[in-house]
N, C-alpha and C positions, 0 to 999 in steps of 0.2 A: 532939861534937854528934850528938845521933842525931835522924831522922824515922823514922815509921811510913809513911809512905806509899811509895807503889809506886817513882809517880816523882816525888822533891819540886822544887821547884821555887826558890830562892835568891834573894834579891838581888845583884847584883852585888858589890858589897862583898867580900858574904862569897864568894862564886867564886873572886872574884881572894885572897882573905885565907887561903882554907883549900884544900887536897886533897880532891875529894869524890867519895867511893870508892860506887857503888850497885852491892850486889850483895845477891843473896837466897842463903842455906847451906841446902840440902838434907840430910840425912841420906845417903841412898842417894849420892849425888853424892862425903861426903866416905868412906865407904866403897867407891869404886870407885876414888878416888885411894889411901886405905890400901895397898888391896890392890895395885894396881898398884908403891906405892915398897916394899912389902913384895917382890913379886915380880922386882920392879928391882933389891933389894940380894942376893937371895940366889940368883935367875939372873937375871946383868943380859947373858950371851950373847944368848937370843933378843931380849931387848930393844934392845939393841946393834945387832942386824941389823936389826930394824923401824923402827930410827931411820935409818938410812945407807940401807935400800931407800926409805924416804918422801923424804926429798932425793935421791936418786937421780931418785923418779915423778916429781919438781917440775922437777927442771931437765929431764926429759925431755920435761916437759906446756912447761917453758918455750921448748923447742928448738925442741918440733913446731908453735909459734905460729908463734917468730921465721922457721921457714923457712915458712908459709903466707904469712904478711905480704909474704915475699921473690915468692913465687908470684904474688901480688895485685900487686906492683911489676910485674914481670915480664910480665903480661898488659895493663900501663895501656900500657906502653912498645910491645908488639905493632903493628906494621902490618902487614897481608897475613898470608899464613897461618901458623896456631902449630903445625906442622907444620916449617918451617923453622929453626927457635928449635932446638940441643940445648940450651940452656942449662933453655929451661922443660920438656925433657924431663929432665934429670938432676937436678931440682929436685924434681919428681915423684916420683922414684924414691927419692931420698932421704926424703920423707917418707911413703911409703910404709914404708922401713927404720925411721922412729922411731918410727911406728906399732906399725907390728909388735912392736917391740921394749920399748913400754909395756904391749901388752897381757902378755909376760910378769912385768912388772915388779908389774900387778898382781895377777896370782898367785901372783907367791911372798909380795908385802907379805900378801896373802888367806891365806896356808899359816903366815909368822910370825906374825898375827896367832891362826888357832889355834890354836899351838903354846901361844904367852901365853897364850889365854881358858883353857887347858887347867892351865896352872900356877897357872892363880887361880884355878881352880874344885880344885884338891887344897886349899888353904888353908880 
């Protein structure tokens, strides 16, 4: 079953009877996947390391929540001065370290990622 329009619109019936896939194929879109599993299969090194540093940046972006959240705990529970707390001082400090330690994460994903745009622009 195919529609022309952008975004169609179904009876229920058919929702629950059929899988309904809306997507629009660009040209330039399936040439940028080409190029990419073309460059995947025949250097899939840099690729390799652009996948493992991107889960790398996520659980790092997820870390430096979990321990802000812990921060935000941390100040509910405060009576009198956060000065007396090391807890919410070495809490600190820690996110401070994961910080730090995303922004390298982002430049080296930045440095494989030109390394790719560099082997898809020889192709």
């Amino acid at each position: 079953m195919q529609q022309q329009e952008t975004n169609p619109h179904y009876k229920s019936d058919i929702s629950i009877a059929a899988t309904i896939i809306n997507f629009t194929i660009i040209s330039a879109g399936l040439d940028e996947q080409l190029f990419a599993e073309t460059v995947r299969i025949e250097r899939s090194k840099p690729e390799i390391q652009r996948n493992s540093i991107t889960v790398k940046a996520v659980k790092d972006v997820y870390n430096t929540s979990k321990v802000k959240d812990d921060i935000l705990k941390l100040h509910l529970s405060i009576y009198g001065s956060i000065l007396d707390y090391q807890t919410v001082s070495k809490t600190s400090e820690q996110i401070q370290r994961n910080c730090n330690g995303n922004k390298y994460i982002v430049q080296a994903t930045e440095e494989t990622a030109t390394v790719i745009n560099s082997a898809l622009n020889q192709y």
